[in-house]
C-alpha distance (Angstrom), angle and dihedral (degrees) to the residues before:
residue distance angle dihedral
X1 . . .
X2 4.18 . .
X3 2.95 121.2 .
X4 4.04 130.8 -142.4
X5 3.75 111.0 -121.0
X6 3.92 127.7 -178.8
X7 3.63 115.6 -110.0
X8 4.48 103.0 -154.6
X9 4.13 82.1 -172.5
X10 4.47 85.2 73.5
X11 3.69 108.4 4.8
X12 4.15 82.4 -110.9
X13 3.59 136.2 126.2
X14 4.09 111.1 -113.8
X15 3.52 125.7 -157.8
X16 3.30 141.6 -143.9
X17 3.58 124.9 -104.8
X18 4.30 101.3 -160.0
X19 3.75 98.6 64.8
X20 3.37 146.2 47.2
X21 4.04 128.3 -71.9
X22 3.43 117.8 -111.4
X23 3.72 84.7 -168.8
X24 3.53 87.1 56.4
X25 2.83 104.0 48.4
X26 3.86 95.3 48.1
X27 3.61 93.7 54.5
X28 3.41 122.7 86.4
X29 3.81 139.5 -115.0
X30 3.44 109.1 -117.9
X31 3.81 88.0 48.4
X32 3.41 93.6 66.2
X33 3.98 93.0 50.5
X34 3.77 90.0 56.4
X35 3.82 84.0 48.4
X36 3.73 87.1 59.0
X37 3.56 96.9 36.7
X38 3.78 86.7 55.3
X39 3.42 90.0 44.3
X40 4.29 100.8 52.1
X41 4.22 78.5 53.6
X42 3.20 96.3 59.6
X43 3.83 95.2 45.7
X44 4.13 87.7 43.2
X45 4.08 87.2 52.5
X46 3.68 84.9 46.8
X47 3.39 99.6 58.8
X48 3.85 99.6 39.2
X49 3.94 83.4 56.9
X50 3.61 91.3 56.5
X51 3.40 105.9 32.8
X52 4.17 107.1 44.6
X53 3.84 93.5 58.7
X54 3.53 94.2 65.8
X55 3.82 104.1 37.5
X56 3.95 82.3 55.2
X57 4.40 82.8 52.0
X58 3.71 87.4 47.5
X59 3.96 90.3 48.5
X60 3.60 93.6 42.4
X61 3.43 94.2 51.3
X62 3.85 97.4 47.6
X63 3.73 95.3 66.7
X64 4.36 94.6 151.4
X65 3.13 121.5 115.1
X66 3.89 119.7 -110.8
X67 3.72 120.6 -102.0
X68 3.46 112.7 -67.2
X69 4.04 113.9 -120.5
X70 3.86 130.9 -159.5
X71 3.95 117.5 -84.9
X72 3.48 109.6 -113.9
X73 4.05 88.9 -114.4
X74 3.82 89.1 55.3
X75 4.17 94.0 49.4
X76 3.81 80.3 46.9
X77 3.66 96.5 47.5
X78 4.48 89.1 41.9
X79 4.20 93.4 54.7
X80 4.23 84.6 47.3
X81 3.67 83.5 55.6
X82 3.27 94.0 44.5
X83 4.20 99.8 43.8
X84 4.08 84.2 50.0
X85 3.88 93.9 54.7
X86 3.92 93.1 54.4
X87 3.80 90.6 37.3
X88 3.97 86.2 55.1
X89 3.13 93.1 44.3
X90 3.68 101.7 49.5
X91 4.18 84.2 50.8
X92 4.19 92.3 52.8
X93 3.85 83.6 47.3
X94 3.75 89.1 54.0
X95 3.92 93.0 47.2
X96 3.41 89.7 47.9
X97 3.58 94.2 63.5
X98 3.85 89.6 46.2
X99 3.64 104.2 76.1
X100 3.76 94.3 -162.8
X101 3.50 92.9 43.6
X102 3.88 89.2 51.2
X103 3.68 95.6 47.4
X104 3.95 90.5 64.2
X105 3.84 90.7 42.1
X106 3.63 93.6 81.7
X107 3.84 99.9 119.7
X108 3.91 108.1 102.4
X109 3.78 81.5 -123.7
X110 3.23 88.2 64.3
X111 3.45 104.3 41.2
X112 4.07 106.5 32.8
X113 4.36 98.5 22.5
X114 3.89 116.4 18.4
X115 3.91 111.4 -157.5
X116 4.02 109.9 -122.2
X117 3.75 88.9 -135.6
X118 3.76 135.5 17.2
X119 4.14 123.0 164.9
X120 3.12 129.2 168.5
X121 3.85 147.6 -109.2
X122 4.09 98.5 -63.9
X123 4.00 100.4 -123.1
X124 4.29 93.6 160.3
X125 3.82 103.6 170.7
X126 3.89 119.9 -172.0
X127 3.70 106.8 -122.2
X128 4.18 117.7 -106.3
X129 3.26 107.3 -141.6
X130 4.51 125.7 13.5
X131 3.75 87.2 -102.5
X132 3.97 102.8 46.9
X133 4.00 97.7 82.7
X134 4.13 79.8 119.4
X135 4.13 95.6 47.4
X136 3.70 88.2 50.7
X137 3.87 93.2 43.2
X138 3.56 88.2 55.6
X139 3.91 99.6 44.7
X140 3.69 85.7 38.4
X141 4.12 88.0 62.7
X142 3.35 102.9 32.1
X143 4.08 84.4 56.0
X144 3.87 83.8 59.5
X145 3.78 86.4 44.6
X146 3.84 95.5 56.5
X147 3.61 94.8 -114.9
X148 3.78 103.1 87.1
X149 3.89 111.2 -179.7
X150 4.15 119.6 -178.3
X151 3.83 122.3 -100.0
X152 3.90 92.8 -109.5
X153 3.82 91.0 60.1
X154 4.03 94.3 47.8
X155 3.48 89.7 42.9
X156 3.94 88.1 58.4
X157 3.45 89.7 42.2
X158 3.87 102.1 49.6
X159 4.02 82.2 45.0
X160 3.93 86.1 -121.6
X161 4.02 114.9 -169.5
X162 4.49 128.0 178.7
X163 3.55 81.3 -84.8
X164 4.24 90.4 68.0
X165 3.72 131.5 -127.6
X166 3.84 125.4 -31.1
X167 4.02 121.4 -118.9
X168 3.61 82.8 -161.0
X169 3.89 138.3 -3.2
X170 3.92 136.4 169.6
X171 4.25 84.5 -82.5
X172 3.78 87.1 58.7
X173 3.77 127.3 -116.3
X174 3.80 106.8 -6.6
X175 4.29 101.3 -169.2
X176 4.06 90.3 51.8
X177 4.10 98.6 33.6
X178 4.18 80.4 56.7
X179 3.54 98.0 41.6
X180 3.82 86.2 44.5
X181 3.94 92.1 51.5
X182 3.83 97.3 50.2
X183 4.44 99.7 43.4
X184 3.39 142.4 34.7
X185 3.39 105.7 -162.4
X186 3.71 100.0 86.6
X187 4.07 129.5 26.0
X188 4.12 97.0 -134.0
X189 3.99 99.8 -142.4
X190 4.38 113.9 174.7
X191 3.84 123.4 -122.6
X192 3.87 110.5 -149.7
X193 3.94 117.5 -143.9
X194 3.27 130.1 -155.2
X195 4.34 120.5 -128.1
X196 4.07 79.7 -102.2
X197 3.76 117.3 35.5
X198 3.88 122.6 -153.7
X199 3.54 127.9 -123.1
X200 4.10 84.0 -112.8
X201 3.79 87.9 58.9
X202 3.67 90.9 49.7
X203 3.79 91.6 52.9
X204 4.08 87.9 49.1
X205 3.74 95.2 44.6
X206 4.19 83.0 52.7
X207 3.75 93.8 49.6
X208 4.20 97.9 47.2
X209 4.01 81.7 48.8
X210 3.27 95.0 57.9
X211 3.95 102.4 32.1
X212 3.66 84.8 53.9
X213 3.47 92.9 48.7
X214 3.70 94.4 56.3
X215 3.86 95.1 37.3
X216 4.23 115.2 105.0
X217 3.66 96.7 -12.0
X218 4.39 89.2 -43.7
X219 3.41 134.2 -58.4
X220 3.51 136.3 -149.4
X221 4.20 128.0 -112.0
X222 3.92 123.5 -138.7
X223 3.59 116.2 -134.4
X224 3.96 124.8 -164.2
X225 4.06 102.1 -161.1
X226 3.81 113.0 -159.7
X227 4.20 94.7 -167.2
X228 3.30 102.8 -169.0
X229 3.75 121.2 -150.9
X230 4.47 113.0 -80.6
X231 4.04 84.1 1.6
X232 3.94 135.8 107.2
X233 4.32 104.4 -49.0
X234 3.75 133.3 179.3
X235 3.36 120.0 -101.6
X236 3.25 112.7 -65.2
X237 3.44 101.4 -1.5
X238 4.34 114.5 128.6
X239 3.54 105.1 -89.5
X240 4.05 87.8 -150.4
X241 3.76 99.1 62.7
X242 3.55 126.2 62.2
X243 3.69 116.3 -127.8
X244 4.00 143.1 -157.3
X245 3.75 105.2 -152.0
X246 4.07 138.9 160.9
X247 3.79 119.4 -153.4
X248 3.85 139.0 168.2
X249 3.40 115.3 -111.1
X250 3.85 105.0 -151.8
X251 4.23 113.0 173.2
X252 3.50 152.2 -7.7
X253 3.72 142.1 -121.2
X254 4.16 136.0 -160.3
X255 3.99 83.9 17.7
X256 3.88 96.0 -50.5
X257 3.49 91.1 -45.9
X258 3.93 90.2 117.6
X259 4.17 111.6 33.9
X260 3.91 119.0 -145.8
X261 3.90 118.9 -146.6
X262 3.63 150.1 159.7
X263 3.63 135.8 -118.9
X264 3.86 129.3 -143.1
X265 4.09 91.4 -167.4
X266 3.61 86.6 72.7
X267 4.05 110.0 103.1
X268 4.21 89.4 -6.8
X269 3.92 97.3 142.2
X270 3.84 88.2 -154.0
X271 3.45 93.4 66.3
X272 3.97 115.3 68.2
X273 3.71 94.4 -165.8
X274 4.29 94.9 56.8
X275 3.70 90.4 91.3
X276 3.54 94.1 77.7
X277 3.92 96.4 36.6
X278 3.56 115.8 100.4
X279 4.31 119.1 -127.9
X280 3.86 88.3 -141.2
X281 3.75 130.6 38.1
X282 3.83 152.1 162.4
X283 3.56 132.3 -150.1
X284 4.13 137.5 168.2
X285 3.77 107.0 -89.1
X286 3.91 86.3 -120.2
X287 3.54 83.8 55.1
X288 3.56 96.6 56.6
X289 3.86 100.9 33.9
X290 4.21 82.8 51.1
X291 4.29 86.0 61.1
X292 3.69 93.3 38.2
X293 4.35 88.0 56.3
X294 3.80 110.0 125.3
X295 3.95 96.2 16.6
X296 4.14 109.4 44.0
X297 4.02 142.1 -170.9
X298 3.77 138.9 -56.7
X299 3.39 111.8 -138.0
């Protein structure tokens, strides 16, 4: 037990530090826990006091505004950008290693900045007659070439009969020996396909398009579908027949990944299915390539 001695230095009672409190020990527990209580308050007020006046200096004083970051349309707009360089360059990489292709790329467009897109002048003419889809592909392009000529005279010229126009007869190639004979922009060479095209033809179909399409100011491809019954079609043409059909092929989107052309069918009166065929389409480059197997492209 302490004891409680008088201190005369302050008039106050002293005690002893080597034994137990009586006071202590007479007090109870929970009086010391408001104690503390009390006590982690007054620390907690404490420190509020002290520390809120200066992080309101600090925030008064930092009055910039944080860094500025991208709008979400602008990252957008940055990775498009981005996906079109390495698609272009992936299609100049492919004309490169066509050496016919690369010979007509000699634009610096072509060669340093290929365009995404490019078509064409639109020049859709509704066929004459049910056989002249190759008269009016030829007068269609050769409009777009600046040296239009009328169906009647390319369909003398391509030496086209009720059966159509030839991809190929003992005179040669009739659609790019006519196209050939009337310009001299672009030398018209064909591109034979096989029934099932490869993936490597598709690629080479994609970079004539669009070396063509960049060459002297862009010209326009020929293509000779053979749409075979319940396979790949046109737009618009009946997916249950199988048809023979010429059309001009006149631009390119997503760096010839998508091909742009017009159709003759549209408004032909001798055709009962043109109604629902549309005088300007797009399709996949596989898509056309596919419906061009077993015939092919002038170029």
């Amino acid at each position: 037990m302490r004891h409680a001695l008088p201190d005369a230095r302050k008039g106050v009672f002293r005690i002893s530090i080597n034994r137990p409190s009586m006071i202590n020990a007479a007090l109870p527990r929970a009086a010391f826990s408001r104690v503390a209580v009390v006590a982690a308050m007054a620390i907690a007020a404490w420190w509020a006091a002290a520390m809120v006046p200066a992080a309101l200096a600090r925030s008064a004083a930092d009055t910039s505004p944080p860094a500025a970051r991208p709008s979400v349309a602008r990252q957008a707009a940055q990775q498009a950008r981005r996906q079109a360089r390495r698609e272009a360059t992936v299609v100049l990489r492919l004309i490169r290693q066509d050496s016919a292709a690369w010979a007509k790329c000699t634009a610096a467009a072509c060669r340093t900045g290929l365009p995404a897109a490019v078509d064409l002048r639109a020049t859709q003419q509704a066929q004459a007659r049910e056989y002249y889809c190759g008269p009016a592909t030829v007068a269609e392009m050769l409009a777009q070439l600046g040296r239009p000529v009328s169906q009647a005279v390319a369909a003398r010229e391509l030496g086209t009969g009720p059966a159509g126009t030839n991809w190929a007869d003992d005179a040669g190639y009739p659609v790019p020996d006519v196209l050939n004979a009337n310009q001299g922009k672009n030398n018209y060479v064909p591109v034979a396909l096989p029934a099932m095209p490869t993936t490597a033809q598709v690629r080479e179909f994609e970079a004539d398009l669009v070396a063509d399409l960049n060459h002297q100011g862009g010209v326009p491809l020929a293509g000779n579908a053979y749409e075979v019954a319940g396979g790949p079609h046109l737009a618009g043409n009946p997916v249950n027949q199988t048809i023979f059909h010429w059309f001009d092929i006149r631009g390119y989107q997503d760096f010839g990944a998508v091909a742009d052309y017009e159709d003759s069918v549209h408004g032909a009166a001798s055709i009962g299915w043109s109604a629902g065929v549309p005088a300007y389409s797009s399709l996949s480059s596989a898509a056309i390539v596919a419906i061009l197997g077993d015939r092919g492209y002038d170029w």
